[in-house]
FIMAR-674311 format. One record per residue (C-alpha): x, y, z. Coordinates in steps of 0.02 Angstrom, whole numbers, plus 50000, padded with zeros to 5 digits. Each point is the difference from the previous one (the first is absolute). Layout:
+-------+-------+-------+
|  east | north |    up |
+-------+-------+-------+
|     X |     Y |     Z |
...
+-------+-------+-------+
This chain:
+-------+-------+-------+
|  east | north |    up |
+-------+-------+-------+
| 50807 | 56939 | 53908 |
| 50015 | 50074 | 49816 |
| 49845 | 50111 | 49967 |
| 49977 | 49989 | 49797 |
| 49911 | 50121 | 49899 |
| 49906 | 49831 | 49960 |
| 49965 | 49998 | 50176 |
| 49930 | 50158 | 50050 |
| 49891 | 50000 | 49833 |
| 49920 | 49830 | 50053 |
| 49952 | 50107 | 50183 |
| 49925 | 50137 | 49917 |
| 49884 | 49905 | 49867 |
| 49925 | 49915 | 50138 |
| 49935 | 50173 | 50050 |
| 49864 | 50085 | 49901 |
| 50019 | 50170 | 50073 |
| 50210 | 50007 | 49942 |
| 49944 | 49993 | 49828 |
| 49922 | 50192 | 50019 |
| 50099 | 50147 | 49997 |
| 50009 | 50056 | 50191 |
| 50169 | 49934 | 50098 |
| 49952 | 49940 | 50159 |
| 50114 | 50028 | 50119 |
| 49875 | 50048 | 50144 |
| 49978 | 49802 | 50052 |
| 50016 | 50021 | 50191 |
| 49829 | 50091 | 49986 |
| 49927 | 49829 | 49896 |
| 50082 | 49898 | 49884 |
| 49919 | 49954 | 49815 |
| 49949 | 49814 | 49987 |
| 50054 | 49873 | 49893 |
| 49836 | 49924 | 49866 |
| 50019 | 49853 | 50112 |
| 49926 | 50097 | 50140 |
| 49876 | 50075 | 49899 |
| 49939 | 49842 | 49907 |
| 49961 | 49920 | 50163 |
| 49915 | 50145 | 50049 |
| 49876 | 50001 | 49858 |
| 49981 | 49808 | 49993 |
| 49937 | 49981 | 50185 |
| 49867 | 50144 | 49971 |
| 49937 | 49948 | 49836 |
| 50014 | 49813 | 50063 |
| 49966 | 49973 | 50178 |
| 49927 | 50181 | 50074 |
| 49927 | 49932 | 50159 |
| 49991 | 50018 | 50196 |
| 50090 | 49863 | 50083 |
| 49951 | 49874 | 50102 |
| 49826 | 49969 | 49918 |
| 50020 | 49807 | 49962 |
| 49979 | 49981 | 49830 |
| 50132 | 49970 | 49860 |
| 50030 | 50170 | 49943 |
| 50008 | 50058 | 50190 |
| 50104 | 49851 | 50076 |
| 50141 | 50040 | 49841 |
| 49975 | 50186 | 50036 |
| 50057 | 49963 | 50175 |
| 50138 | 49887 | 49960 |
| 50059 | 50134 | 49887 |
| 50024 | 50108 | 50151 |
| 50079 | 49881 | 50119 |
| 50146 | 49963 | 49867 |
| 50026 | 50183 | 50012 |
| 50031 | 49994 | 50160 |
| 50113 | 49874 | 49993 |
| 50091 | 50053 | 49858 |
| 50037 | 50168 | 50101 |
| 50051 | 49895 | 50143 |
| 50123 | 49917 | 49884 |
| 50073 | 50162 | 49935 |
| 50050 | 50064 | 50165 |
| 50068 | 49827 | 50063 |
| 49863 | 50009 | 50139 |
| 49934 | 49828 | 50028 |
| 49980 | 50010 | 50181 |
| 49873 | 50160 | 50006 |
| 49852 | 50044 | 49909 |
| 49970 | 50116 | 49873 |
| 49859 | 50141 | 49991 |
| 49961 | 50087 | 49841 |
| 49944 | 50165 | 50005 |
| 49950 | 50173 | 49872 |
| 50150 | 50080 | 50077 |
| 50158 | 49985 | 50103 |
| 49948 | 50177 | 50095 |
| 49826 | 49888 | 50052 |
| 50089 | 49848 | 50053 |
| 50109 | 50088 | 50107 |
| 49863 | 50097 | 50064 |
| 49896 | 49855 | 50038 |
| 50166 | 49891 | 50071 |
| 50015 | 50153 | 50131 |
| 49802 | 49991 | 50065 |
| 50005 | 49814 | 50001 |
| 50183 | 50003 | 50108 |
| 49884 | 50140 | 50143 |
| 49937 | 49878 | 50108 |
| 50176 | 49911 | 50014 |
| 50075 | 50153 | 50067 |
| 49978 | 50085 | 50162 |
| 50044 | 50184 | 50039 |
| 50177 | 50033 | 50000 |
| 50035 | 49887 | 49873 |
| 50118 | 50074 | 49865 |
| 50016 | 49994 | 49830 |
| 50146 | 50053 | 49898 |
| 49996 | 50069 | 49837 |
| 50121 | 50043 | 49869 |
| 50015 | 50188 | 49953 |
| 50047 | 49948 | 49826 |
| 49848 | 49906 | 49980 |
| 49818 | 50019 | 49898 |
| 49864 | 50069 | 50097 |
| 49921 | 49851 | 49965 |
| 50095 | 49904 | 50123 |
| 50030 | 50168 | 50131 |
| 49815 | 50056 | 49993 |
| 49909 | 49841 | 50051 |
| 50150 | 49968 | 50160 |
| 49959 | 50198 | 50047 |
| 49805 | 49981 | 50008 |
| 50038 | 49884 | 50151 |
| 50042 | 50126 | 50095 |
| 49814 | 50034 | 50039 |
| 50013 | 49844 | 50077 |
| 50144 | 50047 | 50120 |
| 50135 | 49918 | 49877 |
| 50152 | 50079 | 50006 |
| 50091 | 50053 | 49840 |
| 50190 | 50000 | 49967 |
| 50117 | 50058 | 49872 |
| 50126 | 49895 | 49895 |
| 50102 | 50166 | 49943 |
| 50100 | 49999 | 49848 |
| 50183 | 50109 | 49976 |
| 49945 | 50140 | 49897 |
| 50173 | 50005 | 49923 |
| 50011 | 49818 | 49953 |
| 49807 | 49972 | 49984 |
| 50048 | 49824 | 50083 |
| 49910 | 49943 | 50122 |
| 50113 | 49926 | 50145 |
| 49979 | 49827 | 50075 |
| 50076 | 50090 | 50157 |
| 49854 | 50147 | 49975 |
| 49841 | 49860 | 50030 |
| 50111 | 49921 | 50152 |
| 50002 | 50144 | 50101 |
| 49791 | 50016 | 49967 |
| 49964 | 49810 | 50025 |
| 49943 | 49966 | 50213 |
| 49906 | 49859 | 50083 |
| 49855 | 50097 | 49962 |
| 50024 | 49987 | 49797 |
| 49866 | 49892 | 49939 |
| 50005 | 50062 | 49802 |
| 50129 | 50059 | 49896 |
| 49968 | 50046 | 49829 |
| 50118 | 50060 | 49852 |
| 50017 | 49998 | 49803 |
| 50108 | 49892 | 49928 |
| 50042 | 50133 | 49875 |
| 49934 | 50180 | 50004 |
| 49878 | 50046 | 49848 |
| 50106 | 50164 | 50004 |
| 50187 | 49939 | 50038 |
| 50008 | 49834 | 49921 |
| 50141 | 49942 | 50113 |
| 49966 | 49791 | 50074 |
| 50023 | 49974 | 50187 |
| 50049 | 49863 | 50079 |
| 49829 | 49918 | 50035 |
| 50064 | 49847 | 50084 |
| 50122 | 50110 | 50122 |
| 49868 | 50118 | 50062 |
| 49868 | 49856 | 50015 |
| 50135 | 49922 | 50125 |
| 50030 | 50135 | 50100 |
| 49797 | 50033 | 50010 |
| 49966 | 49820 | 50047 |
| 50133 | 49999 | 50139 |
| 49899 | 50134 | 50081 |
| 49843 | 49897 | 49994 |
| 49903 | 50090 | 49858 |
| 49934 | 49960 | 49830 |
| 50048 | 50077 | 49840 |
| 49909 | 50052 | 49852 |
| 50080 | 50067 | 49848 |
| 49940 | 50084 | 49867 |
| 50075 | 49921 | 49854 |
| 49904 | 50093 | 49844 |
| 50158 | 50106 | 49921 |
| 50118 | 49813 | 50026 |
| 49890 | 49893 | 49938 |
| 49988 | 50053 | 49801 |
| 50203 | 49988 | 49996 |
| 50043 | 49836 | 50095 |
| 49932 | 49840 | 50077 |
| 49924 | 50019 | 50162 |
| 50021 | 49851 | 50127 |
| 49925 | 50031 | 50150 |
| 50068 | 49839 | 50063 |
| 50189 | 50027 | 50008 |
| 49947 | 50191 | 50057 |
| 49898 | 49942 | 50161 |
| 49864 | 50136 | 49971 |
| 49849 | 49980 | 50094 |
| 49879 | 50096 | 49852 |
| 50085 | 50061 | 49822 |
| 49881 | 50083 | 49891 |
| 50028 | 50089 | 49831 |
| 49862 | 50046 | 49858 |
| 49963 | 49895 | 49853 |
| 49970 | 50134 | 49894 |
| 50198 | 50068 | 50010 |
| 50037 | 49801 | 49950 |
| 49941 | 49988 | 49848 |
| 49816 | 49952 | 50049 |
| 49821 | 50072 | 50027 |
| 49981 | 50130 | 50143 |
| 50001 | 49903 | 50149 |
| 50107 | 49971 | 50141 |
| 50064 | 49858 | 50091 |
| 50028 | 49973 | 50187 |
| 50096 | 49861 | 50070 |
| 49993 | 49948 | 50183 |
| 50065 | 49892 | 50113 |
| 49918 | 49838 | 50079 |
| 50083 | 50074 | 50164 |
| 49909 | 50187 | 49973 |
| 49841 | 49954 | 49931 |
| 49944 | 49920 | 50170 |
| 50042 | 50180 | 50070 |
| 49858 | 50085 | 49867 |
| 49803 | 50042 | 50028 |
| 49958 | 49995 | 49820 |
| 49875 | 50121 | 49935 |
| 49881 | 49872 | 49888 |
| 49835 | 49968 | 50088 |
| 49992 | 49925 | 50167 |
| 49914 | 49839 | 49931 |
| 50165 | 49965 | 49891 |
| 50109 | 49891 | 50112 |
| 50156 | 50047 | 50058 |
| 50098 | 49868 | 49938 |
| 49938 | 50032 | 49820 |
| 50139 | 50067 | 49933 |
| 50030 | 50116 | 49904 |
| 49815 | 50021 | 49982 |
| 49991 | 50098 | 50179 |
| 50116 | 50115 | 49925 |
| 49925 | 50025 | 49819 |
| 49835 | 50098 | 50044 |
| 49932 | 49999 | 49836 |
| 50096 | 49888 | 49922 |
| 50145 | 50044 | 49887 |
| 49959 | 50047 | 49817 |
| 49976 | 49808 | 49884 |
| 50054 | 50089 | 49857 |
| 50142 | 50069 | 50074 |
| 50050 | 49838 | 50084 |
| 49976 | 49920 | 49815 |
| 50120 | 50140 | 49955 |
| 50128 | 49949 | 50149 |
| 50011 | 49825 | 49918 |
| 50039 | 50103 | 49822 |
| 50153 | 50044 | 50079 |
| 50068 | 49825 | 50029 |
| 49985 | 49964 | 49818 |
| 50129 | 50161 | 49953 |
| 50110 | 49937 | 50134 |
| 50006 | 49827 | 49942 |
| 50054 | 50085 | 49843 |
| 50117 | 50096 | 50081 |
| 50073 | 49856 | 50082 |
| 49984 | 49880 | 49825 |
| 49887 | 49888 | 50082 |
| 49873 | 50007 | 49873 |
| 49820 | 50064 | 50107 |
| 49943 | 50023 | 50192 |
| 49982 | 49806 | 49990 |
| 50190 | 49955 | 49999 |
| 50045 | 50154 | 50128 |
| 50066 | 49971 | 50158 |
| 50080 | 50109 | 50150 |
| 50155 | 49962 | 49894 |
| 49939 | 50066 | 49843 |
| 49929 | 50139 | 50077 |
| 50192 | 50041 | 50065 |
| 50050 | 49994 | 49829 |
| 49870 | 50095 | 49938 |
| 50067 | 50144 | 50135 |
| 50184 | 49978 | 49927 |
| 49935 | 50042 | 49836 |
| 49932 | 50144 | 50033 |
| 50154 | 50071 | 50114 |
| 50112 | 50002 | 49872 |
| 49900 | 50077 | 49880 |
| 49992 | 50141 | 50132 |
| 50166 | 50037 | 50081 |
| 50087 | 50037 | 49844 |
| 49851 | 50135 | 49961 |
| 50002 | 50078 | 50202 |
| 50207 | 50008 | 49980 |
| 49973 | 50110 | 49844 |
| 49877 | 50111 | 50071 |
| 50067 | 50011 | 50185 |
| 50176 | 50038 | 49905 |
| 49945 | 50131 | 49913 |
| 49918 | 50086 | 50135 |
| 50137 | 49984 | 50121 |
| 50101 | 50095 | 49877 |
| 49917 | 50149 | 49984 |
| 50030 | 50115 | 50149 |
| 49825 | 50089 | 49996 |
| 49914 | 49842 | 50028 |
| 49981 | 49913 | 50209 |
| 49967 | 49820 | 49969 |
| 49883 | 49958 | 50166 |
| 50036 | 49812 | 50005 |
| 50165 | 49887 | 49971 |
| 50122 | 50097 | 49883 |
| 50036 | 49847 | 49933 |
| 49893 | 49883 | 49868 |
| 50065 | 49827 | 50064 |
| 49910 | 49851 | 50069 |
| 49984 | 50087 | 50175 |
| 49836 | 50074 | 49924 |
| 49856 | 50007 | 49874 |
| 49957 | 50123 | 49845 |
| 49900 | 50128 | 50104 |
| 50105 | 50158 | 49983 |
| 49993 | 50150 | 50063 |
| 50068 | 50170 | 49991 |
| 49984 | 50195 | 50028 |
| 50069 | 50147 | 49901 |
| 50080 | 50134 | 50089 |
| 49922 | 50139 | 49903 |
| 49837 | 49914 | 49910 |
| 49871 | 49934 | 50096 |
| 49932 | 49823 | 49971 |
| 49835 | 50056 | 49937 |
| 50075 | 50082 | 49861 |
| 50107 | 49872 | 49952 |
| 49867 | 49870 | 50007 |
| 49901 | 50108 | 49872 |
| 50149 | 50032 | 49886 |
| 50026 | 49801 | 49976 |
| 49822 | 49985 | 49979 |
| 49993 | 50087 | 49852 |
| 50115 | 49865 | 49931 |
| 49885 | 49858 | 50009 |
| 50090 | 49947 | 50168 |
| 49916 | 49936 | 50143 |
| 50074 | 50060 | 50179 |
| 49956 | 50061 | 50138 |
| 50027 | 50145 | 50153 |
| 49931 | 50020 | 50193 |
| 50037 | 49938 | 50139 |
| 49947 | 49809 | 49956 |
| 49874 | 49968 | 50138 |
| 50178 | 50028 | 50092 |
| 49932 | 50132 | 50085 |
| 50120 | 49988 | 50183 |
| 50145 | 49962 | 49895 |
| 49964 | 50158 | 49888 |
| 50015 | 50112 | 50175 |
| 50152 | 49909 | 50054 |
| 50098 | 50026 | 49827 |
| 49940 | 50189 | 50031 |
| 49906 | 49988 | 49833 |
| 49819 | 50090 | 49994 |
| 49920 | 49847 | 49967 |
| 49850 | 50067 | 49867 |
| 50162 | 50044 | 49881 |
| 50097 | 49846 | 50062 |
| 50131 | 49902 | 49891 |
| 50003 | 49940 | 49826 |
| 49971 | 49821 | 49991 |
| 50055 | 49895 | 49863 |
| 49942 | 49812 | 50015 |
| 50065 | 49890 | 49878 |
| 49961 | 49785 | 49984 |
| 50056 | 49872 | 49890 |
| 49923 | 50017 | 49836 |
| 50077 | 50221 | 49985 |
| 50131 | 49980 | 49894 |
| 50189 | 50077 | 49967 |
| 49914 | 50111 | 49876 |
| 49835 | 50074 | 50120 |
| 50123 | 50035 | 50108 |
| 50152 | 50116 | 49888 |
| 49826 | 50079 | 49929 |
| 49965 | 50037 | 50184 |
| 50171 | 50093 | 50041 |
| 49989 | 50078 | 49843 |
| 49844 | 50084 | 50052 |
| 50063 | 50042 | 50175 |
| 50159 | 50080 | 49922 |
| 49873 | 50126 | 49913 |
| 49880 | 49991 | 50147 |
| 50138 | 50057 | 50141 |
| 50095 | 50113 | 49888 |
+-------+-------+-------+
């Protein structure tokens, strides 16, 4: 696909925050949000502010509002036979996923989890333990940073009820093979749930043609309001307790799952995004988008990227002082979440010197706190992280190496 200057100016003026003076190129932390987003936003609460559910006009459209979100997420991940659950965060869902999975599990269970992953989706898995849930380790290669197929074999047993895994790490950026690992985990009986929030700003997700049995990622690094999605399986969801009060039936779905509710605003936000991707996709609004356009949409915005994460991963790779902890490569085999160590600066320092540039990064260890400890990093210093999405341009980024040239001198 030929990205035109025309192009990549259309993405940014659909952004309010671009037209400032700070280059964002911290997006795996939160992404900025296109006027679409925000216009929704502002239209629900100065138009239909209201608890759900009530029975008159404003209340019954209020609710509608929300269901459509829910099915417009469903659409984006390709997830028609599930259910999705909304949520403030993808750290709570996950949470909530693990307390509603105890009373399916009996002690001596196991649960494998991914030592590249997010504490979000290690943290909730290891609080079973209490329960007499056994955890077990998915190690990486420290000198690859891959994380075998052959690596999760050797952990998976008849006892293996969970196994759960990033589709990319927030700190390496590298894409595994989802629909591999998910294979090997159901052939030994146990479900999988994948934590999908540095994958899904870059590329399509399809839960479908992957096999997952719960994908979640957070809105708020797509483009949206901060939220989080959950997808789950019509198979798993018979296996939850959820936590919503006990006079909510169980088959009311997601609504056992949602205790609370989900933010209205933010769901009126969720349906913001459909009408950038229908632009995206030159469909017009979210009326005329389908699972189709939303594939499109995704094209788009990967090859506005790759040229940008070539540039940058090239130009690290060629300077000897610099460890790239991820693919040393900027291909298709992973996203724009880069990130790198200095053999003589640390990343704190280097963090502060492009700050001072009107550049947004980032250092630490990236809520990849096990992975930190495997690399041999001390995590509170950690890596530099550069995170970089379709509307940074060729020019953010040669203003970003120019500042690292003076930063690592």
């Amino acid at each position: 696909m030929d990205v035109t200057p025309e192009l990549r100016a259309r993405i940014r003026a659909a952004f309010p925050a671009l037209s400032g003076d700070t280059v964002f190129l911290e997006n795996a932390g939160g992404s900025q949000v296109p006027a679409a987003v925000a216009d929704r936003m502002r239209d629900y609460m100065v138009s239909s502010y209201v608890q759900l559910g009530a029975g008159y006009e404003l209340s019954r459209r209020a609710t509608a509002l929300v269901d459509e979100a829910h099915d417009f997420v469903g659409m984006l991940v390709n997830g028609s036979d599930g259910e999705v659950v909304l949520g403030p965060s993808t750290s709570v869902l996950l949470r909530m996923l693990a307390d509603a999975w105890v009373p399916a599990l009996s002690p001596g269970d196991e649960v494998v989890v991914a030592e590249i992953g997010h504490e979000a989706n290690i943290g909730p898995w290891k609080r079973l333990e209490r329960h007499g849930v056994r955890l077990r380790w998915w190690r990486m290669d420290p000198a690859t940073c891959d994380s075998p197929l052959d690596s999760l074999a050797e952990v998976l047993g008849e006892r293996t009820a969970i196994v759960a895994f990033p589709h990319v790490s927030n700190l390496l950026g590298g894409i595994l093979d989802v629909a591999a690992a998910t294979r090997l985990a159901h052939e030994a009986g146990a479900r999988v749930v994948v934590d999908g929030v540095a994958y899904a700003p870059h590329r399509a997700v399809d839960v479908a043609a992957w096999g997952v049995d719960v994908y979640a990622y957070s809105t708020y690094k797509v483009y949206g309001p901060h939220m989080a999605a959950m997808w789950v399986s019509r198979a798993t969801l018979g296996e939850l307790e959820g936590p919503n009060h006990f006079f909510i039936p169980d088959d009311e779905l997601p609504y056992k799952l949602e205790l609370g509710g989900p933010s209205h605003e933010g769901c009126a936000g969720i349906l913001g995004l459909g009408d950038y991707l229908a632009g995206l996709a030159g469909v017009g609004d979210a009326a005329g988008l389908d699972r189709t356009g939303v594939e499109r949409a995704f094209e788009v915005m990967t090859a506005c990227e790759l040229p940008l994460q070539a540039r940058l991963v090239d130009y690290l790779g060629s300077r000897p002082d610099v460890r790239i902890i991820g693919p040393p490569s900027g291909g298709p085999e992973r996203v724009g979440t880069i990130s790198f160590v200095h053999s003589s600066r640390s990343s704190r320092e280097i963090t502060e010197l492009v700050d001072r540039s009107g550049i947004a990064i980032r250092h630490g260890h990236m809520y990849a706190y096990h992975l930190c400890r495997a690399l041999g990093l001390d995590p509170d210093d950690g890596v530099v992280r550069v995170s970089l999405v379709h509307y940074n341009t060729p020019d953010e980024i040669e203003r970003l190496i120019g500042v690292l040239d003076r930063a690592m001198e």
